[in-house]
N, C-alpha and C positions, 0 to 999 in steps of 0.2 A: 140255817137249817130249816128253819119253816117255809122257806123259800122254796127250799127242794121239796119238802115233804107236798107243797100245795100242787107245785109243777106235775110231780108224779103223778099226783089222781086227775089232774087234767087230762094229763096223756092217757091214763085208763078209759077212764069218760070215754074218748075222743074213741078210742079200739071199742068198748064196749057199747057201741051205740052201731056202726058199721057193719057191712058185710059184705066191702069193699077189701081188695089185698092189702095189704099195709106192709109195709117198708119204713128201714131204720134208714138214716145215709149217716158219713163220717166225711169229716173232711169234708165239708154241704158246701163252703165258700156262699156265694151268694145264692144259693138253692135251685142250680141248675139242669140238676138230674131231677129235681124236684118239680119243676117244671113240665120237663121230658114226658116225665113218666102223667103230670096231670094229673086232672080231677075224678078221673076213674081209680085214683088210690088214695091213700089215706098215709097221711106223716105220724110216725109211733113216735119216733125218735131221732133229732139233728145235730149234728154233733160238728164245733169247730173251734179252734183256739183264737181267732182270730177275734177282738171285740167287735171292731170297723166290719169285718165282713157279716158278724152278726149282727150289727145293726141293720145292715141291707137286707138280711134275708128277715128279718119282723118285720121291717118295712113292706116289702113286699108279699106276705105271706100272714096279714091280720094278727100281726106280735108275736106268731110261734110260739106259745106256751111249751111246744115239745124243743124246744132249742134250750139245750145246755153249753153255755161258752165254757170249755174246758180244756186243758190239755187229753189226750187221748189215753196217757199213762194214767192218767189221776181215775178212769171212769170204771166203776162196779159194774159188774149183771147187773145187780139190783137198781141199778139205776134207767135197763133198760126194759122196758114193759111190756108183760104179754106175752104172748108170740106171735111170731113175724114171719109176711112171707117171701120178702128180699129184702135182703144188706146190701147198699150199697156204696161203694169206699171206693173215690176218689183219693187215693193219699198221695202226700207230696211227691212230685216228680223230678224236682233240682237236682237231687245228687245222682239221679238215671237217667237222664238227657245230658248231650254233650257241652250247655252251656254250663254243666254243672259237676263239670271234669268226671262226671261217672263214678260219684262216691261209692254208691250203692245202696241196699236197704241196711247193710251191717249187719252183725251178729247180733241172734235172738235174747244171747246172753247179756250182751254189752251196757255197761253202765251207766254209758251215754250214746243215748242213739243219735245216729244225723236223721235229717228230715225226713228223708224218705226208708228211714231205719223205725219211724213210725208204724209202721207194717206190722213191727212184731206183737206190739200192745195192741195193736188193733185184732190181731190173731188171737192174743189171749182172750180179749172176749167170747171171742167166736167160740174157741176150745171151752171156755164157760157157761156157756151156752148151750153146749152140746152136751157138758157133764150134767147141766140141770132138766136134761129132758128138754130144750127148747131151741135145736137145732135151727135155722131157716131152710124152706125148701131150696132157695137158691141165692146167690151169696156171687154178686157181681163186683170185680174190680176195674178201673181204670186208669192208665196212667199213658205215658210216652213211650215209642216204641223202641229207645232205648235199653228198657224193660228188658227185650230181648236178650239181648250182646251183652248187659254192663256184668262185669267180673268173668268175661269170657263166659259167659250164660249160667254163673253159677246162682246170681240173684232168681233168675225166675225157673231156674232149676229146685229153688229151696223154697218160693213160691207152689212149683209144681208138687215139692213134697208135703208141702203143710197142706195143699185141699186133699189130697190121697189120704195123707193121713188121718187125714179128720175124717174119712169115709165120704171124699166128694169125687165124683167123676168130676171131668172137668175141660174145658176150651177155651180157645182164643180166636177173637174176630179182630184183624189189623183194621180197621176201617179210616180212610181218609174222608172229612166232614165235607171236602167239595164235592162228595156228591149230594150236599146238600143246602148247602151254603157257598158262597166265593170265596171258602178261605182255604188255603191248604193247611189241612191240620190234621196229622197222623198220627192216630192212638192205637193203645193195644185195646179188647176189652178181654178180661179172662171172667168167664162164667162158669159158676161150679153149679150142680145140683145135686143135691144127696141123694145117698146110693138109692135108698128104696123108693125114690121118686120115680117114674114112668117118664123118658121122653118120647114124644109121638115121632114116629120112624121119618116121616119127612124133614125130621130140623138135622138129620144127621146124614154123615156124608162115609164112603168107606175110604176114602184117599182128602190127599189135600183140595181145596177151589182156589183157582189162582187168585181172584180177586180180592178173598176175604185172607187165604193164605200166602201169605210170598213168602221168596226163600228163605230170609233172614228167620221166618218162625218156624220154618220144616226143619232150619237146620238146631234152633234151639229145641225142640221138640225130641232132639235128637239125643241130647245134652242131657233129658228130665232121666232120671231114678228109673230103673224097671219097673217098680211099682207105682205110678206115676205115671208110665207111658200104659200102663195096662187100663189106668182111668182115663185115657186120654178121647175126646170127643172133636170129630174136622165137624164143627157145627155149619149147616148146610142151612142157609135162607137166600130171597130171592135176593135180584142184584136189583137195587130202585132204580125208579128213570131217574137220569141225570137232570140237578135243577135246573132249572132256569134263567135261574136269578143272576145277573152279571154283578160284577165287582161295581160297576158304576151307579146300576139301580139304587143301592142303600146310600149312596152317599147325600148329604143334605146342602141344599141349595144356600143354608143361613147356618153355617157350622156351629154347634155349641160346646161352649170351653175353648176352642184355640180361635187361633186368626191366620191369615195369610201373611207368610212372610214376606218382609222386603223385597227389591228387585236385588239387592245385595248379598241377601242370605241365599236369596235362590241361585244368584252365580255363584256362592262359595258351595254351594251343594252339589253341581254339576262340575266345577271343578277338582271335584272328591271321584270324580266317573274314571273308570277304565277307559279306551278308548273304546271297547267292545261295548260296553253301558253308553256310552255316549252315542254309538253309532247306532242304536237304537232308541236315544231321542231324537236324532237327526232323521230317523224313520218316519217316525209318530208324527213331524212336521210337514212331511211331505203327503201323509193321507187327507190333509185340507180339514179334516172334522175333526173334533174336541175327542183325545185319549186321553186315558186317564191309567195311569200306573202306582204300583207302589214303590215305596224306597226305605230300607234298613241300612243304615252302616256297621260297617264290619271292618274287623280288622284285617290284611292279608301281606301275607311277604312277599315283597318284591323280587324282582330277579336276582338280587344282590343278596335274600335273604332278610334285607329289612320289614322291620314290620309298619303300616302304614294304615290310616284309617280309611276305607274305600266307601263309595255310595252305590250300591247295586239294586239296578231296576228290572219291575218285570211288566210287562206290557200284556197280560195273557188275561187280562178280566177275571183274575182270582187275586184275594191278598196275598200275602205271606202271612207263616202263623202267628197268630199274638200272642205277647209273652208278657212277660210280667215287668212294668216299669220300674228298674232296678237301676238302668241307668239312662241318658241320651239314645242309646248304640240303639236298644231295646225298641223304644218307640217310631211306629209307623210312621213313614211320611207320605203323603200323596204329593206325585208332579204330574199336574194338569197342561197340557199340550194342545192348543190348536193355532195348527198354522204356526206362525213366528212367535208367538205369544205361549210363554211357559208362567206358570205360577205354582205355587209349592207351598204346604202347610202337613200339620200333623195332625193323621187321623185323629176325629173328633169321637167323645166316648159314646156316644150314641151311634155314633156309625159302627165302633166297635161291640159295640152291645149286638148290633143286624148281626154282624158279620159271625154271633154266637148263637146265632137263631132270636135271641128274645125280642121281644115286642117294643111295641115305644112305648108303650104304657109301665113296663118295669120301671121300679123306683130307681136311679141310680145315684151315688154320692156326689157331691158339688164338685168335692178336689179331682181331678183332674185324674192324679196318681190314681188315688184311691178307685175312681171308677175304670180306668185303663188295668188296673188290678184286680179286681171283681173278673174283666172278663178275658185277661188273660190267663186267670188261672182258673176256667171253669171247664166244663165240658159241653161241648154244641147240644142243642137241645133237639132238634131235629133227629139227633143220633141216638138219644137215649129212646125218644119216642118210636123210632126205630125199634130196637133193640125190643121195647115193652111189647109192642105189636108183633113181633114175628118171632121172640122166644119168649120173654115172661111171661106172658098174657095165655099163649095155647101150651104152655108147661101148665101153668096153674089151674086152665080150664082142664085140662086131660083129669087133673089129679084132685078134683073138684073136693067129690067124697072123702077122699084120702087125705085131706088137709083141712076139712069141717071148711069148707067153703058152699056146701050145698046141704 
């Protein structure tokens, strides 16, 4: 109890000394949005169940005094301080991605929520926050764009009704991280702003933008509550230059954590290949210079309907998305290719840390697991600093006065 009681006026201290935006996040993982967003803002409050992951994020982030390891059900208002000018919640995405049969977020009501049924306690706060006069002006989520579709669109249809309800207008940016990084990694973001916030008339758009909207979310869009499509916002920002950065740049010339496998392992790998997958290492042999691809195993049925474990490669200078080492199947592999000469290992956590925008200076855990998990279940950082520059940032400047910012 004194624990808490000291933690709290920390976190006051840290708000009352600022006049910098401050943001709570939920579901922080290794403090990746925390990152994004930088030193131009100020951490109120971090919220994660995970011990291991909040070790990582004190580590990296001068002990976090504002980091409470907690379940999300267990946490009070009172336990968050202040007022705040973004929430941001990452919450679980397993049971809304297809590797995670598309459970769903569940019923608000439910006794026991699954993972990504997290959502609704995380909501309660929110609705607590708003009874006590301490609304956030904007109230960002993230997840998989599963998001969309899971329950035939009823999940982010009752999503779409909880920010209306609560008196939020509100949006969605699909953005894939390769335009910022070499990974492909397709998120949703939904950004709400309260009603009586001002947005400045360029972030918004009167139809959908192909690149930030694709079908799958016009048609969920479609799906939302009438009152729900009446808050409904096509957030209009630029389209960035495409990076630069190739899948091969990050990789490191002295791997840390794995090793090269056998000449052995590497023939059983390639014998895991379609003929299609193979006929595109036999490609990458004949360009004379060093390719480098990735490789995930995957299950697939054969023409007989058997199911079979298969090795599929892509040669296109992006990874595939990292996911959470849960099993073999999960974790990346590279096959390196020059000329006659193939060799094969699995991405190294440091290369998977690039591949999430962070630095090599971030702390990352020794186990192997544990850091392939940090940043398979984070969000790109480039995206979020994105995101802070071209809507939080001139949301919050517009509304300066209006939120004691000036």
């Amino acid at each position: 109890m004194e624990e808490k009681k000291s933690l709290k006026v920390t976190r006051n201290l840290i708000i009352s000394k600022t006049r910098k935006p401050i943001f709570f996040e939920f579901f922080s993982g290794g403090g990746m949005a925390r990152a994004g967003l930088g030193d131009a803002w100020v951490c109120g409050f971090s919220n994660d169940i995970s011990e291991m992951k909040g070790n990582v994020y004190r580590e990296n982030w001068q002990r976090a005094p504002e980091l409470l390891i907690s379940d999300v059900n267990d946490l009070k208002t009172e336990q968050l301080p202040g007022q705040v000018d973004l929430i941001w919640a990452s919450f679980p995405c397993q049971d809304l991605s297809l590797a995670g049969n598309n459970v769903g977020i569940g019923n608000r009501n439910a006794k026991t929520q699954t993972r990504s049924g997290t959502f609704w306690p995380f909501w309660k706060l929110i609705r607590g926050l708003i009874e006590e006069q301490r609304s956030p002006p904007i109230i960002a989520l993230e997840n998989v764009a599963g998001t969309l579709t899971s329950h035939d669109g009823k999940d982010f249809s009752a999503i779409g009704s909880a920010f209306s309800g609560a008196g939020y207008k509100f949006g969605v940016l699909v953005i894939d991280a390769k335009l910022f990084v070499p990974q492909s990694r397709k998120r949703i973001f939904i950004i709400g702003v309260r009603n009586d916030i001002q947005i400045p008339l360029d972030l918004t758009a009167t139809k959908p933008i192909d690149i930030w909207h694709p079908k799958t979310l016009q048609k969920a869009h479609e799906k939302l509550s009438l009152e729900a499509r009446k808050k409904w916002i096509w957030w209009n920002i630029p389209e960035p230059e495409q990076s630069k950065t190739k899948f091969i740049d990050i990789l490191e010339d002295t791997p840390t954590g794995v090793i090269w496998h056998t000449k052995q392992e590497t023939k059983r790998l390639l014998a895991l290949m379609s003929e299609t997958n193979l006929a595109k290492v036999d490609a990458a042999k004949l360009l004379g210079h060093r390719v480098v691809g990735t490789i995930y195993r995957r299950t697939r049925k054969d023409k007989d309907g058997i199911r079979n474990q298969r090795a599929e490669i892509r040669f296109d200078n992006i990874a595939g998305c990292l996911r959470t080492p849960s099993g073999g199947s999960s974790r990346q592999i590279l096959l390196v290719v020059h000329g006659s000469e193939i060799r094969s290992r699995l991405l190294s956590t440091r290369e998977a840390s690039r591949l999430m925008g962070l630095p090599d200076s971030y702390i990352l855990p020794k186990n192997y697991n544990d850091a392939y998990h940090i940043a398979g279940d984070g969000v790109a950082v480039p995206v979020v600093r994105y995101l802070a520059s071209k809507v939080f940032e001139p949301i919050l400047s517009f509304n300066a006065k209006a939120i004691g910012m000036s």
